[in-house]
Every structure is written in C-alpha cells, then in structure tokens.
C-alpha positions, 0 to 999 in steps of 0.5 A, a space after each residue: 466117713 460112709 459108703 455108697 455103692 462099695 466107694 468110701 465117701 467124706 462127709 461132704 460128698 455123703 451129705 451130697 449124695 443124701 440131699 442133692 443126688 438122692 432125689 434125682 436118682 429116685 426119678 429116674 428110677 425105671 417105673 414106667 406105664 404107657 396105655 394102649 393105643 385104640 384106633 380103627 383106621 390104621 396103626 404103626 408103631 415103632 422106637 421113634 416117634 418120628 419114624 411112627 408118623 411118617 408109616 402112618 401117613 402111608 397106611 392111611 392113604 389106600 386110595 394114594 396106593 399106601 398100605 402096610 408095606 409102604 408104611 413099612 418102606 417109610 419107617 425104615 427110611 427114618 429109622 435110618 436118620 433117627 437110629 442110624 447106629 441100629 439101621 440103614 441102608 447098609 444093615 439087612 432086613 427080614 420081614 413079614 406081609 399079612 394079606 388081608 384078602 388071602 389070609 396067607 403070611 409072606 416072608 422076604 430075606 434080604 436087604 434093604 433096597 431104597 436106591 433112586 435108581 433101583 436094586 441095580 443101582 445099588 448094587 452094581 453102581 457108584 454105591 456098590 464100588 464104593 462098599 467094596 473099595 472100602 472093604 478091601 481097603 480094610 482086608 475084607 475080601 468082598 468083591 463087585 460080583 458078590 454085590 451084583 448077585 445078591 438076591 432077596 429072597 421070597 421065603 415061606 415063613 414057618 409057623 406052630 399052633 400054640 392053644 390055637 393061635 398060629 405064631 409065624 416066623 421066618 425060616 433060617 438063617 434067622 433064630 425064629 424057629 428058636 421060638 417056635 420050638 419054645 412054643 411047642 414044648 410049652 403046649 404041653 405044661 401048664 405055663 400059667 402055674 409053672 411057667 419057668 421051672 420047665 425052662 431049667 437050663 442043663 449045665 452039661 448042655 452044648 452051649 452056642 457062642 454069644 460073643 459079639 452078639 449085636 442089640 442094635 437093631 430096629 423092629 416096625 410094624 404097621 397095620 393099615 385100613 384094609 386090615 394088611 400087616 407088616 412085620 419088620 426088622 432091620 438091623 446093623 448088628 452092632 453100633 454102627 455095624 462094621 463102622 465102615 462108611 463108604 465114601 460118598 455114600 452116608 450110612 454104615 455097613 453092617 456087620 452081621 457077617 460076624 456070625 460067619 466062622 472062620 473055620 473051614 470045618 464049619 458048615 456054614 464058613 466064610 464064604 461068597 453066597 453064604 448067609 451068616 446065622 443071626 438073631 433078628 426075629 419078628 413076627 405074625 399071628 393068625 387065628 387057627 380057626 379062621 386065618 384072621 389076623 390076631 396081632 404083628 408083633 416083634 422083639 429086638 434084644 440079641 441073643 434074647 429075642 426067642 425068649 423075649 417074644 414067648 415071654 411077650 406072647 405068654 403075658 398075652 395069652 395068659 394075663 389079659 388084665 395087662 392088656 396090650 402096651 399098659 404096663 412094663 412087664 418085667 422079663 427074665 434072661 437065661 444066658 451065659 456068665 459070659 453076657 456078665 464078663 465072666 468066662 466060667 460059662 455056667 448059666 444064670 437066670 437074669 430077672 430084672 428088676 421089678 420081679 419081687 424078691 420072693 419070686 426070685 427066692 422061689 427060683 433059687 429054691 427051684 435050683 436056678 443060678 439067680 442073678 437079681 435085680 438086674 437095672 439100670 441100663 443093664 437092662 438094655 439085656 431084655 431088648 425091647 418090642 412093638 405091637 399091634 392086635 387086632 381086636 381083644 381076642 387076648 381077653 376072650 374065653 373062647 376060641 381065639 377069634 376076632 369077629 366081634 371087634 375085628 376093626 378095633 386095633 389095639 397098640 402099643 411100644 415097649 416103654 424100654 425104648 423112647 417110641 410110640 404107637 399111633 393111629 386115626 
C-alpha cells in the first residue's frame, strides 16, 4: 500500500499512477513561454483568438473608418460567443480611448450598446421589457424607467506619474484608483530590492468583504495604424452573471449588482440610479515628457486586479530582459483566508508556483503568512491580462520615450488564458 495526495492506494492503482498517470501529469505541468508579438500596422490582443482576429480586421482598415474603438466594438461582439459566461451584451463595460492626435485619455462608464436599433432599442424596447420581466419573475425590483434612464457616462479618467510614466485609470465605481495609489506609495522605496517587504499587510487593519467577488470578466486591447489605442473590459461578474436569460433575447444578465449592500446605513445601498463598487480595471500609459503612448494594458483576476496590474507594470519597468509576452512571470496575492475557504480572516500571501523556495522562506523570515506553490487551476487567483507597447521604451536608461521606434508595437497575451496578440 502507498499514498498518493493524502489518498491510500493498492498496489495496482499505485503502479497506475507511477507508470500511466505519472507522465501526463508532468505535461501538463504549468510551464509556459510565449514570444512577444512585433508588427507595425496595428496590433489587438485579447483571450480568444477568434475575438483577436476580427479587432484586427478593423484597425487595419482606416480608410474603411476602422480604428482602435471599432476593434474594440468587434472584439467585444465575439467575446460575447466566445467567452459568453465572462461577457455579453448583459454584462457592463469601462473603457479607455488614447487619441493619437491630442495625446489626451478618455474614459466611458457604462454598458455595452450593440442593438441594431440603437441605445433606444435596447433599453426601451422588446429587449428591455423582457429583462425587466425576467427580474421581477425572480423578485428582483428593476423597473422599465430604471432601464430607459440608464446613461453612459464620459468620465475623466485619473492618472499618477510613476518614475515618469502616467499610469491612467478610470475613477469609481471601479478599483482602479486602488492602483494608483499602490503606485505612488511605491515612488518612494526601492521596488527592484524590496519590492514586497513594503506590501506587509496590518492584521488589525479594517478589511473590505471579498465574498462573492467575480473573476469572469474579458479585458481587449487594440492599437490601430494611426497610433489610436483602446483599453477595454467587459464583464459579467460571475459565471454567466445573475444566470438570467431573458426570453427571446440570448445573453445573460450580469451580475454586478451584488456588490450593492442591503443595509440602508450603507452609503452606497441598494437603490435606482446607483452604481455598485466593482473590480474591473484596465489601463493606459503615457509618457510624462512628451504625452506619447507607451503601452494599453490590462488584468482580470477579481479582487486581485490592482495588485496584478502593479505587479505587471513593475516587471516592465524593472526587468526588461523579460520583455513584453516572453515568458510567464509568477505572481503573488495578499488576500483574506477567507479566498482559502477559511473564516478565521488573517491574511496570507498566495505565491504561485514557480516562485522558488528560497524566495518564499525569505518572505516568512520577513514575517509574511506564506501560503505556497499555489497551482494548478487555483491559479485562476492570479487572473490573467493583455498588452500592447509601443516602442521598447521598457528597456531604455533614459527618460521614458518612444521617439526612436514609436511605430514599432510590441504584444503580448497572458499565457494563463488560451489568447493571443496579432497584427500586420
């Protein structure tokens, strides 16, 4: 008799998991490396190859009137058939618009609209009384006029210069201030040397409430052959969002609503016209010198977007050898016990696997509640992202500008999600 995993096995079932299992299990061990994608006429990138393709077959038409935005309508139509349980046209959006000609950042908070007949269509039409019939069937308390006022709302996106580089975000009700925060706390240590000993959380800290935080969510990006950029995610919260499908209509509701308390002390309590607190994140930089584009880049993951996107920026900055998409750069997560189905609510740093043991001992020596290799699909804690750059502005001792090879993009896809990055 023997163990395998904590499970008591018989000798045939041992000899089966030594000589049949064994060798399956070690290729599909997570070790993956994907080259950077290098093109000069326009670049998308995205987790599904199909939604990849038909964003690039906008942003390279401009004389058609395709450009980064009309990439960024296509991907999100595909992504819909592609990856319906993360997006669709029931889920939200938020996004980001780099124009080439103004160097200025725009920012949209909102859903998406792809109706044949228009905003109008959709939420005051068939569609409309159909999602609100399908709520209140389920004792939900949406009503036509909620629909019918909804706006989408043209928000100036925020920003911090971090060693020269202008990270964008957009404001709340999204967590993308979270990050720029991290940011600027980080301008003033040494991140190359001491990087996490300065993220030591304080246990006595007043913690938020990660339960029911949603991973599924889509995040695109394009850039097209005038130099315009689009940063964009959409989102359905949960798998499938509320798993409410209109009749008649195809696509679920999603389910972002959740993050609205029910407590009428709460601030931001359930309520008509509110919106409710949620993770999405994605985002732009720009050079502080000269207001060029440097890259459009973005995470999904939950509740460990804001980390993930500095820790994604970090590796840039500060390991060019890595340079964009070559290789999967290991990631670590401080968050509640309670992600780890306990309620005791201390925090554990999650490293996943891949970060060596020594590094992990250091940690607990440094004091952090180390919980390592974290593997597998539990991975799936660490999210996943795109990005495009333009020129290698990453690997330059000077200032943070693109002038030498500005038309040069450089792309890559998160090797945790089956995507891609193309481009002519």
């Amino acid at each position: 008799m023997c163990h395998y995993g904590g499970i008591q096995l018989t000798e045939h079932s041992s000899y089966l998991v030594r000589h049949r299992w064994m060798p399956w299990i070690e290729m599909l061990r997570f070790s993956s490396r994907r080259s950077p994608v290098v093109r000069t006429r326009g670049c998308t990138a995205t987790s599904q190859p199909l939604a990849t393709d038909a964003g690039l077959s906008k942003v390279l038409y401009p004389e058609k009137g395709g450009n980064a935005a009309d990439a960024a309508v296509a991907m999100a139509a595909v992504l819909s058939l592609t990856e319906p349980f993360s997006t669709g046209l029931g889920g939200e959006c938020n996004c980001m618009f780099y124009d080439v000609m103004t160097k200025k950042v725009y920012g949209l908070n909102g859903s998406v609209e792809l109706a044949q007949s228009g905003k109008r269509g959709f939420y005051e039409g068939r569609s409309a009384r159909a999602i609100v019939d399908g709520i209140q069937q389920k004792g939900g308390v949406m009503h036509l006029d909620d629909l019918k006022e909804h706006t989408i709302t043209q928000v100036t996106p925020s920003f911090t210069d971090y060693k020269g580089l202008m990270a964008w975000e957009l404001p709340p009700n999204g967590k993308g201030f979270t990050a720029l925060m991290v940011l600027n706390i980080l301008e003033n240590f040494n991140i190359k040397d001491r990087l996490i000993s300065i993220l030591r959380r304080n246990s006595q800290g007043i913690h938020g409430n990660p339960c029911g935080a949603g991973g599924d969510t889509v995040y695109f990006t394009a850039v097209d052959t005038e130099g315009n950029a689009s940063s964009f995610t959409n989102s359905n919260d949960s798998d499938f969002g509320t798993g409410l499908v209109p009749e008649g209509c195809g696509f679920a509701l999603q389910n972002r609503g959740a993050n609205l308390p029910l407590s009428s002390e709460h601030p931001n309590c359930l309520a008509s016209g509110k919106r409710p607190y949620h993770t999405i994140i994605r985002a732009l930089a720009t050079s502080a010198a000269t207001g060029q584009l440097l890259c459009s880049f973005g995470v999904m993951g939950g509740f460990m977007q804001p980390q993930g996107l500095v820790q994604s920026l970090i590796h840039y900055l500060w390991h060019p050898a890595d340079s964009v998409g070559t290789r999967q750069v290991e990631k670590y997560l401080s968050e509640s016990d309670i992600y780890m189905g306990d309620n005791d609510r201390t925090w554990k740093l999650l490293l996943e696997e891949g970060i060596s043991q020594p590094a992990m001992q250091d940690l607990i020596t440094r004091g952090h509640n180390v919980h390592w290799p974290v593997s597998g699909h539990d991975r799936s804690l660490f999210g996943r992202g795109q990005i495009i750059t333009k020129g290698t502005w990453w690997n330059s001792q000077r200032a943070l500008i693109a002038q030498d090879n500005q038309a040069v993009l450089w792309a890559g896809s998160d090797p945790r999600a089956d995507g891609c990055a193309i481009g002519l």
